[in-house]
Chimera marker file (.cmm) of the C-alpha trace (Angstrom):
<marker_set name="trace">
<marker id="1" x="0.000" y="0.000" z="0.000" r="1" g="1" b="0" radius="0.5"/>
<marker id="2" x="3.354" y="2.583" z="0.929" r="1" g="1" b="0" radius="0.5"/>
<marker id="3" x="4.556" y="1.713" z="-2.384" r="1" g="1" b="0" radius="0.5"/>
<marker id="4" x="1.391" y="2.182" z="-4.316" r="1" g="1" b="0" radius="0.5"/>
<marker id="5" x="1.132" y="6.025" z="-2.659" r="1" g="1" b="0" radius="0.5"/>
<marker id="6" x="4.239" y="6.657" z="-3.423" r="1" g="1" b="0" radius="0.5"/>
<marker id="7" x="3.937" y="5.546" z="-7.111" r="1" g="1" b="0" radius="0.5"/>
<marker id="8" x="0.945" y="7.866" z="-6.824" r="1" g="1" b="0" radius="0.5"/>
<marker id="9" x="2.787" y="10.450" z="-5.465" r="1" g="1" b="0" radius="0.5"/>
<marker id="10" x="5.546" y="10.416" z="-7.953" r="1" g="1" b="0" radius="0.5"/>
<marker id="11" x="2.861" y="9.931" z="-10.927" r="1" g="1" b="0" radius="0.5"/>
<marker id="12" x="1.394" y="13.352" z="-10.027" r="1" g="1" b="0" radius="0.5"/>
<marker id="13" x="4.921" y="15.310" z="-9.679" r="1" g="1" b="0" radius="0.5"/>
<marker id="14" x="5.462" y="13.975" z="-12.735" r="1" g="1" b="0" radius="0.5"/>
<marker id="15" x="2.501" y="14.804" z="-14.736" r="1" g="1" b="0" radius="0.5"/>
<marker id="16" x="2.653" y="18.276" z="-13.225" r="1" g="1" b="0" radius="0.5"/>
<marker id="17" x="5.962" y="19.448" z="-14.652" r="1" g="1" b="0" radius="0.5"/>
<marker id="18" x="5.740" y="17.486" z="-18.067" r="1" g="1" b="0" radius="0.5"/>
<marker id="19" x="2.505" y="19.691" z="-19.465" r="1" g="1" b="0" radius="0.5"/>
<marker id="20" x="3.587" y="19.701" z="-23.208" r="1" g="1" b="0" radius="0.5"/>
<marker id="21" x="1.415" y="18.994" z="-25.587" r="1" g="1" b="0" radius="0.5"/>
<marker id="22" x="2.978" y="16.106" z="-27.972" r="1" g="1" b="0" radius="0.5"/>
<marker id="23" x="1.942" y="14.855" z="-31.242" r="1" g="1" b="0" radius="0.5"/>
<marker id="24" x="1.274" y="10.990" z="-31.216" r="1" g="1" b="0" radius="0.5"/>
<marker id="25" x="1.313" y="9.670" z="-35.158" r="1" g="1" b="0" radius="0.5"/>
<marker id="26" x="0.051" y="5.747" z="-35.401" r="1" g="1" b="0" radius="0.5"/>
<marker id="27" x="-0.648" y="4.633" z="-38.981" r="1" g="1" b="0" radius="0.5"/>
<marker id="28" x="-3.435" y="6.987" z="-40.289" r="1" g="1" b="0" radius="0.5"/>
<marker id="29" x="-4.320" y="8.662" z="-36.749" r="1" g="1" b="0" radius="0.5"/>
<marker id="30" x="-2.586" y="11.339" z="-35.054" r="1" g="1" b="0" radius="0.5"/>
<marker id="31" x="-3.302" y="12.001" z="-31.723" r="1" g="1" b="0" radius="0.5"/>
<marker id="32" x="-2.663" y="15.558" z="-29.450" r="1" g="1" b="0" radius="0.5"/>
<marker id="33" x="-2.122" y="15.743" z="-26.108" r="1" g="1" b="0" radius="0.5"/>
<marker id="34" x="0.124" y="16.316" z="-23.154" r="1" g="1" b="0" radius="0.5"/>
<marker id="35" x="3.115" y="14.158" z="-22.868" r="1" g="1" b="0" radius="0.5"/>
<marker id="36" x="2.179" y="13.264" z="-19.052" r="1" g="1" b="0" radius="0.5"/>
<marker id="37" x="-1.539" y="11.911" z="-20.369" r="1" g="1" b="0" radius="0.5"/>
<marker id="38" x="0.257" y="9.942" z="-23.280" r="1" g="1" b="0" radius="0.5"/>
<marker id="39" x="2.553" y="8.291" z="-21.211" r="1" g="1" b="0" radius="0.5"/>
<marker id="40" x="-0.099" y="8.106" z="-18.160" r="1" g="1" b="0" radius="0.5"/>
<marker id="41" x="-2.278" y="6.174" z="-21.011" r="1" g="1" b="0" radius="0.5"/>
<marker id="42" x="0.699" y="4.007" z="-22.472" r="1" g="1" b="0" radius="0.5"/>
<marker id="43" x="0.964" y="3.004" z="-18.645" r="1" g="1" b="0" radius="0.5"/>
<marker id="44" x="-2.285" y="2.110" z="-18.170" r="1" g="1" b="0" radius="0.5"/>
<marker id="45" x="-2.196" y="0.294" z="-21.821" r="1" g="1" b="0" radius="0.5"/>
<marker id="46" x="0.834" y="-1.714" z="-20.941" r="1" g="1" b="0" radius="0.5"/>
<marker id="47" x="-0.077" y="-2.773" z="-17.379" r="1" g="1" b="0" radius="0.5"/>
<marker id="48" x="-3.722" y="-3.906" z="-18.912" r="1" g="1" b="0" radius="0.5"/>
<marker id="49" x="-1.566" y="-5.888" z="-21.466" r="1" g="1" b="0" radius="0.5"/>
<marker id="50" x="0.492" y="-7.178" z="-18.966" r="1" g="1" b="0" radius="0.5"/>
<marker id="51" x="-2.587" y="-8.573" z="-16.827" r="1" g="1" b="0" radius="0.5"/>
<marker id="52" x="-4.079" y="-10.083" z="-19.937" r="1" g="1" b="0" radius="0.5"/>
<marker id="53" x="-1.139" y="-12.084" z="-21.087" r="1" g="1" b="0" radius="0.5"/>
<marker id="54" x="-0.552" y="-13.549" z="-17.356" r="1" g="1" b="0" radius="0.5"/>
<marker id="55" x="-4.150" y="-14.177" z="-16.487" r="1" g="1" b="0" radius="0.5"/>
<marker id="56" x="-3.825" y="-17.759" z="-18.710" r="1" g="1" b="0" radius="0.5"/>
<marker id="57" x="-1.064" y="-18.688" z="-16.359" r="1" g="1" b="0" radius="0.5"/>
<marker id="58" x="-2.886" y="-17.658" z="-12.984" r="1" g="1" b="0" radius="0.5"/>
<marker id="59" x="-6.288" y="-19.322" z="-14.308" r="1" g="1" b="0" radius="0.5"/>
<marker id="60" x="-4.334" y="-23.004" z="-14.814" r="1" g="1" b="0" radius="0.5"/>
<marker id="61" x="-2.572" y="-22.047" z="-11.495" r="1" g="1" b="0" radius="0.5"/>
<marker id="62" x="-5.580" y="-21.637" z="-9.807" r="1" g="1" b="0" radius="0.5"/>
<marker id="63" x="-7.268" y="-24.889" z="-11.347" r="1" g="1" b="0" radius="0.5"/>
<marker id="64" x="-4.244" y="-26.835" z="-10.188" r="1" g="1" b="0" radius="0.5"/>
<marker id="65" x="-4.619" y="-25.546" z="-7.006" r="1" g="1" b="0" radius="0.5"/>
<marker id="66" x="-8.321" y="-26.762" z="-6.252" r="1" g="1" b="0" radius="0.5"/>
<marker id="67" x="-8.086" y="-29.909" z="-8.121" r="1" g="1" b="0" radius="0.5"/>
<marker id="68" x="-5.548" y="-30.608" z="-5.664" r="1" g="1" b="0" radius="0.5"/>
<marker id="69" x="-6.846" y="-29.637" z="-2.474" r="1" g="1" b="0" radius="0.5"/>
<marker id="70" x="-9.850" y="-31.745" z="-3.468" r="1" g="1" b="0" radius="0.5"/>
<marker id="71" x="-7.513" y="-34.892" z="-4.071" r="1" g="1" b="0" radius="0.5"/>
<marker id="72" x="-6.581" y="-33.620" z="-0.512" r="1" g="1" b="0" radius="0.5"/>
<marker id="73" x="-9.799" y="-33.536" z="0.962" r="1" g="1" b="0" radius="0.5"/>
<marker id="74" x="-11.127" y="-36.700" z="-0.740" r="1" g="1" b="0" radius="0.5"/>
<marker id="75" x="-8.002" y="-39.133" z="0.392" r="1" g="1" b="0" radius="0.5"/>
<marker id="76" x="-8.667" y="-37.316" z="4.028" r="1" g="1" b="0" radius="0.5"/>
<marker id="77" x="-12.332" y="-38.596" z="4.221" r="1" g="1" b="0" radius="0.5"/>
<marker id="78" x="-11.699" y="-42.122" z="2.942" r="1" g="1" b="0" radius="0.5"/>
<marker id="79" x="-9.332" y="-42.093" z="5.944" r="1" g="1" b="0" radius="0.5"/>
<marker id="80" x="-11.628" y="-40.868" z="8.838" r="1" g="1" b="0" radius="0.5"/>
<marker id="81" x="-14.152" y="-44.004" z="7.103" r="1" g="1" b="0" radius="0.5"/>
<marker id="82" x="-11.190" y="-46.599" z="7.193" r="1" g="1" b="0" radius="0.5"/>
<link id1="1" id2="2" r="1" g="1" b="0" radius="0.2"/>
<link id1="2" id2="3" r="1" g="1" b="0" radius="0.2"/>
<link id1="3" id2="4" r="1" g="1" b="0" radius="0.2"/>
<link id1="4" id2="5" r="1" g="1" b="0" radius="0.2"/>
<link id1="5" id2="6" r="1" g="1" b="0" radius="0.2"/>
<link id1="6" id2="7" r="1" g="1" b="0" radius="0.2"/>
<link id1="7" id2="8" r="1" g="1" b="0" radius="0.2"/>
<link id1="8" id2="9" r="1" g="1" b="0" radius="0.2"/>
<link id1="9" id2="10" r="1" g="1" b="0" radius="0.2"/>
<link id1="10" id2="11" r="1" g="1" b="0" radius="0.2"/>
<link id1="11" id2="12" r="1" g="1" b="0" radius="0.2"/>
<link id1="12" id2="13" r="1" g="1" b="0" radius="0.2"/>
<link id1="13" id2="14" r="1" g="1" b="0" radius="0.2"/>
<link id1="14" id2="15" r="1" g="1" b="0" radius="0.2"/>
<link id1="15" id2="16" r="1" g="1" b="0" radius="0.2"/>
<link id1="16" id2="17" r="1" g="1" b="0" radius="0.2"/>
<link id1="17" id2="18" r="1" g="1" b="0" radius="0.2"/>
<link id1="18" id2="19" r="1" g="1" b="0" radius="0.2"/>
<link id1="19" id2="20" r="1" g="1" b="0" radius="0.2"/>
<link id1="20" id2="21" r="1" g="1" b="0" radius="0.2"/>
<link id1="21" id2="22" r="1" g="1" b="0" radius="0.2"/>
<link id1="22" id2="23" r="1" g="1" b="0" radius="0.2"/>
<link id1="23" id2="24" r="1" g="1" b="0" radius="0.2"/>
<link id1="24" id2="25" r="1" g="1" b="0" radius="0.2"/>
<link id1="25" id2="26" r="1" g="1" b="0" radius="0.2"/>
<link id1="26" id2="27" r="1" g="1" b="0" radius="0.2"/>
<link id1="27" id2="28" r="1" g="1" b="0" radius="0.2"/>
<link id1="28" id2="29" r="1" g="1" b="0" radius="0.2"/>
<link id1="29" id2="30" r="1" g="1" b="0" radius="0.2"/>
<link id1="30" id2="31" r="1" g="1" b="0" radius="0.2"/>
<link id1="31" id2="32" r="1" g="1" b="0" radius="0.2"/>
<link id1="32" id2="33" r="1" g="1" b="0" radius="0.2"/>
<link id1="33" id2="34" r="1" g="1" b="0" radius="0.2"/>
<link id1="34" id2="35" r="1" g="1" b="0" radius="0.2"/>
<link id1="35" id2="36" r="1" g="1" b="0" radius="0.2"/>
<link id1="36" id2="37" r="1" g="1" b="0" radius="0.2"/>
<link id1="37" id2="38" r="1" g="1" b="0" radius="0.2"/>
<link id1="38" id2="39" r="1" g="1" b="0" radius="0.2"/>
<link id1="39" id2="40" r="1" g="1" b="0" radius="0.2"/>
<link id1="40" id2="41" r="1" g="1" b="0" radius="0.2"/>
<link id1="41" id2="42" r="1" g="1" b="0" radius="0.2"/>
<link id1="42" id2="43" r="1" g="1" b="0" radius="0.2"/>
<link id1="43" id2="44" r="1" g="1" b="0" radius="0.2"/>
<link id1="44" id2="45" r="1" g="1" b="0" radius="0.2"/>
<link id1="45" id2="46" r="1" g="1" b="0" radius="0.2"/>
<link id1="46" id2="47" r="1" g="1" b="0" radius="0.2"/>
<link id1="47" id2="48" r="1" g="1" b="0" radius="0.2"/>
<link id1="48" id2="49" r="1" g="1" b="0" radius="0.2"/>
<link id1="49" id2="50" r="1" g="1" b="0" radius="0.2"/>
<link id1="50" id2="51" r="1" g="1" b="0" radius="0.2"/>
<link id1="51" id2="52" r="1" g="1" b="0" radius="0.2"/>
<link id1="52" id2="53" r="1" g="1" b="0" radius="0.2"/>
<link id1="53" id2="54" r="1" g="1" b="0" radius="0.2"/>
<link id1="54" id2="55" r="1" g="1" b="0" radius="0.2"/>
<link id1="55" id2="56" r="1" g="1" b="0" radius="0.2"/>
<link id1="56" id2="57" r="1" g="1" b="0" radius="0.2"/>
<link id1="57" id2="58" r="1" g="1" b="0" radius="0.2"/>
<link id1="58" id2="59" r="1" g="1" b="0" radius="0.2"/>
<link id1="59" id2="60" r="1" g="1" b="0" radius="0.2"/>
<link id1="60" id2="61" r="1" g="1" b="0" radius="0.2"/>
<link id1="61" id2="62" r="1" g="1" b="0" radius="0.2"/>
<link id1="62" id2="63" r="1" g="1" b="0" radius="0.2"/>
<link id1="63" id2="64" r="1" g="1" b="0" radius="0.2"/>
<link id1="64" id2="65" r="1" g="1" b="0" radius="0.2"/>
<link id1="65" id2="66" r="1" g="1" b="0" radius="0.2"/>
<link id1="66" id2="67" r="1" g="1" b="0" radius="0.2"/>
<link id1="67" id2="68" r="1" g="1" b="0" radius="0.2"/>
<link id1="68" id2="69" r="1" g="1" b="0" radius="0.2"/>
<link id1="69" id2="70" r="1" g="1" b="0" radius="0.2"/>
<link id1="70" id2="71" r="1" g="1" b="0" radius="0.2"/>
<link id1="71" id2="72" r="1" g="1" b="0" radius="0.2"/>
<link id1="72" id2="73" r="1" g="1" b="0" radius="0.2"/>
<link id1="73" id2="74" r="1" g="1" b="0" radius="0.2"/>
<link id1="74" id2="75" r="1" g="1" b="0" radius="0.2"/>
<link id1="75" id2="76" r="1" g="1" b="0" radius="0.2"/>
<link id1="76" id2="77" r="1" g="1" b="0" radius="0.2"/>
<link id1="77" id2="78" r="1" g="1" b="0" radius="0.2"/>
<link id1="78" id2="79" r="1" g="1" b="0" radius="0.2"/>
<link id1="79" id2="80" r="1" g="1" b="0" radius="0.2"/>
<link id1="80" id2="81" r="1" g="1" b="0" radius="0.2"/>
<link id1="81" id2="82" r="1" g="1" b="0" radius="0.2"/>
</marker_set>
């Protein structure tokens, strides 16, 4: 939680001293804006990437997880009937 207020913190600092507006050219589209709201959005575009591409991994995790502790807990109650 500290380091996510101070990530804050130093996002704001940031987006107060870079106020220039840029010019963002992607195939046909151009784009205006200030630099600190294009990078603040390339952030928030790469991070959402990010998420995406590991959320496979953490599903499978996840399913190997409770397929397991239900082995677990099905071995433990043919023990208690033994």
């Amino acid at each position: 939680m500290i380091i996510f207020i101070l990530l804050l913190i130093l996002i704001t600092i940031f987006a107060s001293q870079n106020t220039a507006f840029v010019s963002i050219n992607f195939l046909n589209f151009t784009v205006n804006g200030s630099l600190s709201l294009v990078l603040l959005i390339t952030f928030v575009f790469g991070f959402l990437s990010g998420v995406i591409f590991l959320l496979p991994s953490y599903i499978r995790k996840s399913i190997k997880k409770t397929i397991k502790n239900e082995a677990i807990q099905k071995n433990i109650s043919e023990e208690k009937t033994d």
